[in-house]
C-alpha positions in Angstrom: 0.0 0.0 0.0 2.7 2.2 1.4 4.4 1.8 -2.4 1.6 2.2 -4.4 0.8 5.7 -2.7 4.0 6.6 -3.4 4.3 5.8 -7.1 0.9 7.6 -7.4 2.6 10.8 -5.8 5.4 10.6 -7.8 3.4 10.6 -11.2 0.9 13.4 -9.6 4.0 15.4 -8.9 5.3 14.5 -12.4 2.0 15.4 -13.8 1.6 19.0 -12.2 5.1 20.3 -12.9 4.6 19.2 -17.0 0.8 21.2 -16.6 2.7 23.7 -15.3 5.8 24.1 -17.6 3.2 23.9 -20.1 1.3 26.9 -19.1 4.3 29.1 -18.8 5.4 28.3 -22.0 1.9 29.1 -23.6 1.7 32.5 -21.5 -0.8 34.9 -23.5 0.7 34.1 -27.2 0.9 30.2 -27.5 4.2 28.0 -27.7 5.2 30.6 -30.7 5.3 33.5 -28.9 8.5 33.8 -27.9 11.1 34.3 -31.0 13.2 31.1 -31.7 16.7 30.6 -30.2 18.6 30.1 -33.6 22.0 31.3 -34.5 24.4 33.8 -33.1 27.9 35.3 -34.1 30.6 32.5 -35.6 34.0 33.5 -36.8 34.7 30.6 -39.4 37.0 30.4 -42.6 35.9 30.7 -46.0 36.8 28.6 -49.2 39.2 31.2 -50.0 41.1 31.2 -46.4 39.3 34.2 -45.3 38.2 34.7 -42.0 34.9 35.6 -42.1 32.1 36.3 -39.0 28.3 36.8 -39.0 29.0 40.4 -39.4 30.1 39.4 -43.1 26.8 39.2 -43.9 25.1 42.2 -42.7 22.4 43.9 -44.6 22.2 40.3 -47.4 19.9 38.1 -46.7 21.1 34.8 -45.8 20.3 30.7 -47.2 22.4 28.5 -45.1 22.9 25.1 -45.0 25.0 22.8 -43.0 26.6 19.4 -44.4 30.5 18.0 -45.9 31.6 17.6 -49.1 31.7 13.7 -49.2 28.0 13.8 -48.8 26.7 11.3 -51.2 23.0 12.5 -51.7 21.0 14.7 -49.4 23.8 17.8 -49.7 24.8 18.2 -53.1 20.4 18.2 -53.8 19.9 20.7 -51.5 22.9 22.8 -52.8 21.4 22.4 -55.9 18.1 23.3 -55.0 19.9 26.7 -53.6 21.3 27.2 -56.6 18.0 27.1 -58.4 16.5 29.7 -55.7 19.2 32.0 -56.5 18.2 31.6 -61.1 14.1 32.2 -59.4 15.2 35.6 -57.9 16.6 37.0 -60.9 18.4 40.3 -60.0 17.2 40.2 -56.5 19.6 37.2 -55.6 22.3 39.3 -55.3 20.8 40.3 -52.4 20.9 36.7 -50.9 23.9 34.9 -49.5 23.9 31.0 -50.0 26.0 30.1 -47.2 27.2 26.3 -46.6 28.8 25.5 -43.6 30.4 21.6 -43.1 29.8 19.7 -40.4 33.0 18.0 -41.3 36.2 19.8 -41.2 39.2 17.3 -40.7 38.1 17.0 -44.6 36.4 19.7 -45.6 39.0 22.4 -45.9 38.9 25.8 -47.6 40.6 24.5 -51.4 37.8 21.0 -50.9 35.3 23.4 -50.2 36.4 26.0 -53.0 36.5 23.0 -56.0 32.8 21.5 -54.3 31.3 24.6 -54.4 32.0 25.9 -58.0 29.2 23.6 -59.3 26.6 25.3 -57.4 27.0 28.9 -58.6 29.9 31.5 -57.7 28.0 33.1 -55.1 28.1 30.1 -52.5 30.0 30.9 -49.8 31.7 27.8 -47.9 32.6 27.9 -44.2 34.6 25.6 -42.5 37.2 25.7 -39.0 38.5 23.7 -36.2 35.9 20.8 -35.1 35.6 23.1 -32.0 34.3 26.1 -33.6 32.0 23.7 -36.1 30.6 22.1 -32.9 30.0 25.9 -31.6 28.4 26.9 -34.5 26.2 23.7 -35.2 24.9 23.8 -31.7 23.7 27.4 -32.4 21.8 26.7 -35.1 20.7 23.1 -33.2 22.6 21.4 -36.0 22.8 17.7 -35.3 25.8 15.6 -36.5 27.4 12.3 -35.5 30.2 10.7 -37.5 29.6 6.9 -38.6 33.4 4.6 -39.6 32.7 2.8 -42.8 35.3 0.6 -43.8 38.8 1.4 -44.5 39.2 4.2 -42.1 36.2 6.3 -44.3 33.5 7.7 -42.3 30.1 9.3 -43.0 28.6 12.0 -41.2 24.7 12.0 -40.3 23.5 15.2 -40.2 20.1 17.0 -39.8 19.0 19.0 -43.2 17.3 22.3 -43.0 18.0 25.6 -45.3 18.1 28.4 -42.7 16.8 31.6 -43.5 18.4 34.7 -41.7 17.4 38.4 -42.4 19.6 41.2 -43.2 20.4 41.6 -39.4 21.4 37.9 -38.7 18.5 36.7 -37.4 16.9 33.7 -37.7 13.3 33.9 -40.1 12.5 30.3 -40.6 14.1 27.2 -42.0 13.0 25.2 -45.0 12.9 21.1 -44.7 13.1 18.7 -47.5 9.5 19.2 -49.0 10.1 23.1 -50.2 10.8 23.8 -53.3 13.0 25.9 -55.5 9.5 28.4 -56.8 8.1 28.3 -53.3 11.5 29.4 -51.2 12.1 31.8 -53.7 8.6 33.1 -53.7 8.7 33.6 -49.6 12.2 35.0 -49.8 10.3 37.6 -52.5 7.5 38.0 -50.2 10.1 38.7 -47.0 12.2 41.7 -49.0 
């Protein structure tokens, strides 16, 4: 008996603090209310050695995406699929900055990144750094990425794949998942101007 009541405590007390975390998170304006925690300042290389911080990219609006080079599938699309945004926006592209950062540096580094990159359009801008300031930067943006050995020493990288959308003062808009296309991104990037 003695056990039972306190098992049934336990989940009451369980219970009341979730009801209650819940209600302070919905305050007057729902669970969206509050702006999203996404992004902050980063001082990474480019693909031409540069040093280059969030700063860099004041007053451009900002597509980034984070992934590697070695990427067999899911990065090189959604590069493309960058690209493609850009060719929507006609003139007003220059007014974007497609921005990849790699969630794999020990192979990733600024000449990889320069050759990768020229397929996608001469605007991309790659990012890459020591693992420590990738880790600081993914966990920013709530990048997830976990390396995977394959045989013969290789490895893969698992990563989470999202376009982010930042405004011309860094901040974070929204990001775009696998199901957005080319016409609509570039259509809400139009729309956001």
């Amino acid at each position: 008996m003695y056990r039972t009541s306190t098992v049934l405590l336990v989940c009451a007390l369980v219970l009341s603090a979730t009801a209650g975390l819940l209600l302070w998170r919905l305050g007057d304006g729902g669970l969206d209310a509050a702006p999203a925690s996404v992004g902050g300042p980063f001082r990474l290389i480019d693909q031409d050695g540069h040093v280059r911080t969030d700063k860099d990219f004041r007053g451009r609006w900002v597509l980034a995406y984070f992934g590697y080079t070695y990427c067999p599938d899911v990065c090189p699309t959604t590069l493309a699929l960058m690209a493609n945004v850009l060719g929507k926006l006609g003139p007003a592209a220059t007014r974007v900055a497609p921005v990849f950062v790699t969630v794999d540096p020990e192979r990733d580094t600024p000449s990889v990144l320069k050759t990768y990159l020229a397929s996608f359009g001469q605007h991309f801008v790659g990012l890459t750094g020591k693992p420590a300031d990738i880790a600081k930067v993914a966990h920013a943006y709530r990048v997830y990425y976990a390396k995977h050995p394959l045989g013969g020493g290789n490895y893969s990288v698992d990563h989470s794949s999202v376009i982010y959308l930042l405004d011309t003062d860094g901040k974070f808009v929204k990001a775009y998942d696998d199901s957005a296309t080319a016409s609509a991104i570039a259509a809400d990037l139009k729309s956001q101007m």
